[in-house]
C-alpha positions in Angstrom: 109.4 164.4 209.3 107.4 161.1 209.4 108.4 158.3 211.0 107.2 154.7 211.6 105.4 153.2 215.0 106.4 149.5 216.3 105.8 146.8 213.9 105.2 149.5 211.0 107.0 149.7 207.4 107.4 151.9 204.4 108.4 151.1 200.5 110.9 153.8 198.9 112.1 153.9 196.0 115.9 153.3 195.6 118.0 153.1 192.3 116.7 149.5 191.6 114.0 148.4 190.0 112.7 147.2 193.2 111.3 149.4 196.1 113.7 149.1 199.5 111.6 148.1 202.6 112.0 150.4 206.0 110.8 149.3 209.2 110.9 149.6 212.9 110.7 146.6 214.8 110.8 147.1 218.8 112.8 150.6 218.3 115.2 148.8 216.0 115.3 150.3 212.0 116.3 148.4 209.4 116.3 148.8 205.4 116.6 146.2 202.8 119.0 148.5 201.1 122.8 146.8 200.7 124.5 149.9 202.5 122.4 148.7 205.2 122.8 145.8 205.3 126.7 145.6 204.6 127.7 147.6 207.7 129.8 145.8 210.2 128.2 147.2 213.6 125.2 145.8 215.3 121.8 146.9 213.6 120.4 148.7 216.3 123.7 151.1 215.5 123.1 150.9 211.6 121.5 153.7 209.4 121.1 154.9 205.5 120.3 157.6 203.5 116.9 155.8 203.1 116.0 156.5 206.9 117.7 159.5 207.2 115.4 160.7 204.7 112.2 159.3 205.7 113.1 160.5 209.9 115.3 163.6 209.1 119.2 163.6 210.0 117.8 164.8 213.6 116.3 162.2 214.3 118.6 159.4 213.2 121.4 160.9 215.3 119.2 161.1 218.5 118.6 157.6 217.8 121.9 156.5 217.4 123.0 158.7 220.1 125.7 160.8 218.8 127.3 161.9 215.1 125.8 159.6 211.7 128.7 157.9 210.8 130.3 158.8 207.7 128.3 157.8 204.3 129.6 154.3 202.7 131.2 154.8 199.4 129.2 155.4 196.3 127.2 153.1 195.2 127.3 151.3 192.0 124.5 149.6 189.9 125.0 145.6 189.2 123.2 143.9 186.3 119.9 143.1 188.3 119.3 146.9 189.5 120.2 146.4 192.8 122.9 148.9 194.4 126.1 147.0 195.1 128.2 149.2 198.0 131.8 149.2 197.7 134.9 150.1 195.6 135.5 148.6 191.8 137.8 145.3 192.9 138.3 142.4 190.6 136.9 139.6 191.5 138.4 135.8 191.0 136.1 133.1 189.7 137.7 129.3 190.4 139.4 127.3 187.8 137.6 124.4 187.1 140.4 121.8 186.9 140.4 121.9 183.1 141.7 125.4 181.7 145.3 125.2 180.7 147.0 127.5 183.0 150.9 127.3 181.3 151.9 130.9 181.3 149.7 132.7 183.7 151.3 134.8 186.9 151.0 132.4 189.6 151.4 133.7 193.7 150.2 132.5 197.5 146.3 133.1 198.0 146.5 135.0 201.0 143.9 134.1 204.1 143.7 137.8 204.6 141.3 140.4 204.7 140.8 142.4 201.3 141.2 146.1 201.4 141.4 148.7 198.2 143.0 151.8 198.8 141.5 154.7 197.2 144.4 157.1 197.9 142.9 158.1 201.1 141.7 155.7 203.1 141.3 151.2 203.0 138.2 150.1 202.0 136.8 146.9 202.2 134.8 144.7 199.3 131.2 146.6 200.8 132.8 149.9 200.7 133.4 149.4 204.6 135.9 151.8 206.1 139.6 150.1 208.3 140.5 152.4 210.2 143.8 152.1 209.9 146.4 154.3 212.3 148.4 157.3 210.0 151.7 155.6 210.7 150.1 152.9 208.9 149.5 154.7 206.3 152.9 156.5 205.7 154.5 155.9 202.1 151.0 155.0 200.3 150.6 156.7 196.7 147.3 159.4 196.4 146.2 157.0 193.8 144.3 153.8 193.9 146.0 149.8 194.6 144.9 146.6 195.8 145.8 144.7 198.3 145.6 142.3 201.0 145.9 143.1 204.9 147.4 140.5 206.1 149.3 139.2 209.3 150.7 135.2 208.3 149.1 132.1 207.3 146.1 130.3 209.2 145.6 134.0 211.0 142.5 134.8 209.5 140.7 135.5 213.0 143.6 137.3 214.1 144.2 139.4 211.3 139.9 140.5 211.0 139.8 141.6 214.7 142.7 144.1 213.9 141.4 145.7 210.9 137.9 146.0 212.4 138.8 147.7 215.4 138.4 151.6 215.3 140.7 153.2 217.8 143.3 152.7 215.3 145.8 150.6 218.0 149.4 149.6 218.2 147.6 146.0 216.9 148.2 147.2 213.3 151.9 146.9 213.6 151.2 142.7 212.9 149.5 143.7 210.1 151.0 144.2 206.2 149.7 145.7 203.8 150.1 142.9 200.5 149.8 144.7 196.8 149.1 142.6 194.1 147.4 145.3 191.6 147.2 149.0 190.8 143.8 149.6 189.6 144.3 152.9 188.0 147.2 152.3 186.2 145.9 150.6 183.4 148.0 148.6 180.4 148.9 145.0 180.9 149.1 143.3 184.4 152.9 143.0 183.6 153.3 146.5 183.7 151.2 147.0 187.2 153.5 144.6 188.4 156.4 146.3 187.8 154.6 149.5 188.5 154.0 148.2 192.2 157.4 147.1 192.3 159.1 150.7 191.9 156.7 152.1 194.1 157.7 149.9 197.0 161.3 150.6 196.2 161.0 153.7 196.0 158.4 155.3 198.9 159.7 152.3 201.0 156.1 152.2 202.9 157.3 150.6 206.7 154.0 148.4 206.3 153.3 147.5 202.1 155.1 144.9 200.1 154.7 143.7 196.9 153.2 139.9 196.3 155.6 137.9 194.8 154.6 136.3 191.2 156.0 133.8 189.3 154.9 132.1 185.9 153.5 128.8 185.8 155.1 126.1 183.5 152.8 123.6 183.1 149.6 122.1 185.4 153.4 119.8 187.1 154.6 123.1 188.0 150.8 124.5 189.4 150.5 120.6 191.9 154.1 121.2 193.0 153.5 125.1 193.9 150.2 124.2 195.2 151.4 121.4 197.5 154.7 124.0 198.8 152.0 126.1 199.3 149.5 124.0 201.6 152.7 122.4 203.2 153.1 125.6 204.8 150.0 126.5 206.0 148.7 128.7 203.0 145.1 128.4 201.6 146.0 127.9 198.1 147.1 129.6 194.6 145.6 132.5 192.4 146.4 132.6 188.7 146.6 135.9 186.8 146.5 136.1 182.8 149.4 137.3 181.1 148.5 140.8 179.7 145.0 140.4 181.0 143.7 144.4 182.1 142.3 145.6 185.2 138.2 145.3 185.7 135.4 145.9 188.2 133.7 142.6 188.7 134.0 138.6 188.6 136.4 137.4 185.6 138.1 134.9 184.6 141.3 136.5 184.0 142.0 135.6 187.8 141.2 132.4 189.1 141.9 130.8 192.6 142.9 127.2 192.4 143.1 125.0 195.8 143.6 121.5 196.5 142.2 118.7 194.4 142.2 114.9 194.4 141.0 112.6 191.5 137.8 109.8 192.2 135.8 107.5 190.4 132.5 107.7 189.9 129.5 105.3 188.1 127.6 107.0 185.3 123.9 107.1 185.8 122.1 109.6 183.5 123.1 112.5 181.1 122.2 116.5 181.1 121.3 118.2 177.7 123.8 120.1 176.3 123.0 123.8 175.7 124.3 126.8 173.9 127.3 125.5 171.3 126.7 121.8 173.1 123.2 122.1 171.9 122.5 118.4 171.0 125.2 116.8 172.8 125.7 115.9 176.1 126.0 118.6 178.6 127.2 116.5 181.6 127.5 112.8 182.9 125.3 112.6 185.9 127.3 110.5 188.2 127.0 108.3 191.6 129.2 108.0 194.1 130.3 104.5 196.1 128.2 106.7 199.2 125.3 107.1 197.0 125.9 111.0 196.5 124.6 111.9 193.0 125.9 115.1 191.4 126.9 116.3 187.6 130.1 116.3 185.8 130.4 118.2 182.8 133.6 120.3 182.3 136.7 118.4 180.8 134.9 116.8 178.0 135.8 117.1 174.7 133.6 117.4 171.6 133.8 113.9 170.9 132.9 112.4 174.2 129.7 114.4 174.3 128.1 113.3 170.9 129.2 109.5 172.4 129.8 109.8 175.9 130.5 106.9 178.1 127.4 104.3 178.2 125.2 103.9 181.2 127.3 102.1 184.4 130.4 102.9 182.8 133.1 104.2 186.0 134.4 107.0 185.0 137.5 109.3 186.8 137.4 112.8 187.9 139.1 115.6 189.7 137.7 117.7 192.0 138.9 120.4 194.6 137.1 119.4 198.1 134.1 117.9 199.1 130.6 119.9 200.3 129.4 118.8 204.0 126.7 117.1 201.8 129.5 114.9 200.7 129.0 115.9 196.8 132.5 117.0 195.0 133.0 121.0 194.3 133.6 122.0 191.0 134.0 118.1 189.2 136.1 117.8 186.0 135.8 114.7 183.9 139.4 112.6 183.1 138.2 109.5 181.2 136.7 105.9 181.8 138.3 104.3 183.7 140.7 100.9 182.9 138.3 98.1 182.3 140.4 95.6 184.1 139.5 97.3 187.3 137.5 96.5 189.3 133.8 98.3 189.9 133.3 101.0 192.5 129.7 100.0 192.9 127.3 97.8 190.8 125.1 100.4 188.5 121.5 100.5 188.8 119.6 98.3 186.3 118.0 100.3 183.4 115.6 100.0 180.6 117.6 98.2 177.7 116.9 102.0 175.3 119.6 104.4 174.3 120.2 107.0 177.2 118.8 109.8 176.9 119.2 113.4 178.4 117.9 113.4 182.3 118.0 115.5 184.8 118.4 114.8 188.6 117.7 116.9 191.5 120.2 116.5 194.4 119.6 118.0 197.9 122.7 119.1 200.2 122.7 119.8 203.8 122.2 123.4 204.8 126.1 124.8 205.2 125.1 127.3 208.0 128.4 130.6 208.9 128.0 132.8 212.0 129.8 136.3 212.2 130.3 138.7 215.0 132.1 141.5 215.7 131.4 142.1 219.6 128.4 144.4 218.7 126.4 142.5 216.0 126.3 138.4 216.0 124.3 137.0 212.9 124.3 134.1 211.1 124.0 133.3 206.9 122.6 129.6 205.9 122.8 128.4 202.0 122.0 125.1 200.8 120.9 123.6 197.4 118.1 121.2 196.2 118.8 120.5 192.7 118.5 124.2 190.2 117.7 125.6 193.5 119.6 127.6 196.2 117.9 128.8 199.1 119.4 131.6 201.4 118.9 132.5 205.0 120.2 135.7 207.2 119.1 137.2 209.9 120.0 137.9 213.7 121.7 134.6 215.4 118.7 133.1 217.6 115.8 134.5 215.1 114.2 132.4 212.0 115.7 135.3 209.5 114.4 135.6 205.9 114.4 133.2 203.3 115.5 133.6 199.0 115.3 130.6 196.9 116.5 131.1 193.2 116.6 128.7 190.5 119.4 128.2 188.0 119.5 126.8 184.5 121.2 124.0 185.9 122.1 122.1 189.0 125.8 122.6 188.2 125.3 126.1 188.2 123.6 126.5 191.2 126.4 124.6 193.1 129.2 127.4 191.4 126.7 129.9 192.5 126.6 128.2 196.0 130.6 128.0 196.1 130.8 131.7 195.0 128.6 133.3 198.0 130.3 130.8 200.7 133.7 131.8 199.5 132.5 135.4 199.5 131.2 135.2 202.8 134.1 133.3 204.5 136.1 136.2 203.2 134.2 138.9 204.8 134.5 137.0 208.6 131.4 134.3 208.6 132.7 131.0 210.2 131.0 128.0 209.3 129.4 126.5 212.1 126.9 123.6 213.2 123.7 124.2 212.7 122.0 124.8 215.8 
């Protein structure tokens, strides 16, 4: 079989449009593939189909220095090409202040560890294996359901260095095993509710539950839940739509919905509208009394984007929590505010012309996350420089490797930036100063 020498690499064709990348670097072999790069042990331990075919099976266990371990779950294609490891789980995206939530099925976000049970075995979001002990397992249907592993509020840590372990130890009996969905069940989410309800009652599992839902009444009802919620240590709220189906992927038929606080802010520009706000305003572009500029463009209504509020106008919005950049996540616009208030900050003088559409380009501070599982210890790095986000990953102490991608916009590069930190959190990275 070939093989590669120190410092040498080799393109092979995968199931994306792109080649993958193998290498050896000091006895170490890698692959740019995802089911390389999503396994949880150190990479000196990690292999793929990609190098067990280039260096035989042989070879990869001599290497390795005993059995392959057991190949990740079938891949499946995303939109770009690229292979995306792991079981089909839905996905939340995060309300943006704005979208009327009266109706919806509303429970505790749980600051757990994901897991999808594929009537075998728990699986993680990557298609990583828990090694969960068989009394564990005792009472669990031969059918998909999703769920939550999960030992009590603020125990992320805690809970993550149980499920990781493999010698399948006494530990697990902190650990429950929280249903909120049953995948293959399809019909309405009312029925997989009930659905997951008889099934607890009925195989009385010593270690599942059922999440408790309840329907919101009004955006009152969502503060008042949401502040129980916090009160007690939990990380926040996710919202289900009534009758909403079952599907692989992000949607918007499930959104998670944390803390927010209300601000003022001093208009300083505009964004083109685009799409069905072709025309109009798209967003306010906004500064803050610390001089933080950023873009505000959900909550408006037709109206205020044909005439939105003049130039130096102070304006209210809502946000959810501030970036270590200081710049508010996911901004809704409320209204101008009263004029006989005072102003947060004098605007900057500008030319006496209508306004017309601007862009800005704001730069955040790198947010930089570490994870380790006692056998690996790496580190992930995202920051954003207006329409751009620029990755780094590698091994904790090396310079890694670098992706920049541009957005259509700066707002949508900061919900893209949002989206991989909250994805990253939830598979174990801690964020951490940046050394």
């Amino acid at each position: 079989m070939a093989d590669l020498n120190d410092g040498e690499s080799v393109e092979m064709k995968g199931s994306g449009a792109k080649p993958y990348v193998l290498k050896n670097t000091g006895g170490v072999y890698s692959c740019t593939c995802p089911a390389w790069r999503n396994q949880s042990v150190g990479i000196e331990r990690r292999t793929c189909k990609h190098l067990r075919k280039l260096r035989g099976d042989a070879a990869e266990e001599s290497r390795l220095g005993g059995a392959l371990p057991a190949k990740p779950a079938k891949a499946k294609a995303t939109e770009d090409g690229e292979e995306a490891a792991g079981p089909p789980v839905l996905l939340a995206e995060s309300w943006d202040n704005a979208a009327d939530l009266a109706g919806w099925w509303m429970s505790e976000k749980l600051d757990g560890v994901r897991a999808y049970w594929d009537g075998k075995q728990f699986l993680s979001r990557n298609g990583n294996l828990f090694h969960a002990p068989d009394w564990f397992l005792e009472g669990l249907p031969d059918h998909p359901l999703d769920g939550e592993l999960w030992l009590d509020r603020k125990a992320f840590s805690r809970t993550i260095s149980i499920v990781r372990r493999q010698d399948k130890s006494d530990h697990w009996k902190q650990v429950r095993y929280v249903l909120f969905d049953a995948p293959a069940q399809g019909g309405p989410f009312e029925e997989r509710l009930a659905f997951l309800a008889d099934l607890v009652a009925s195989r009385k599992p010593a270690f599942a539950l059922a999440l408790e839902h309840s329907l919101c009444r009004d955006e009152g009802h969502l503060r008042e839940e949401l502040a129980r919620v916090e009160s007690l240590g939990g990380e926040g709220l996710m919202l289900r739509q009534p009758g909403s189906r079952y599907a692989a992927g992000r949607s918007a038929t499930l959104l998670k919905v944390k803390t927010f606080h209300d601000a003022e802010a001093v208009v300083i520009g505009y964004e083109p509208g685009k799409g069905k706000h072709a025309g109009r305003t798209g967003a306010l572009l906004v500064r803050l009394p610390t001089g933080a500029t950023f873009a505000v463009g959900t909550g408006m209504t037709d109206a205020e984007r044909t005439t939105p509020p003049p130039m130096g106008t102070t304006i209210t919005f809502r946000y959810q929590e501030m970036t270590d950049a200081g710049v508010p996540r996911f901004p809704s616009y409320l209204g101008v505010r009263a004029v006989d208030r005072p102003a947060l900050i004098a605007p900057t003088p500008e030319p006496a012309v209508a306004p017309t559409p601007a862009t800005i380009s704001t730069a955040g501070t790198p947010r930089y996350f570490e994870f380790s599982d006692g056998k690996s210890h790496k580190f992930w790095e995202v920051s954003q420089a207006g329409c751009d986000m620029t990755t780094r990953w590698g091994k904790v102490g090396s310079a890694g490797q670098t992706k920049t991608k541009t957005f259509a916009s700066a707002e949508a590069a900061a919900k893209q930036v949002a989206k991989l930190i909250a994805e990253k959190t939830a598979d174990g990275y801690v964020e951490k100063d940046r050394p």
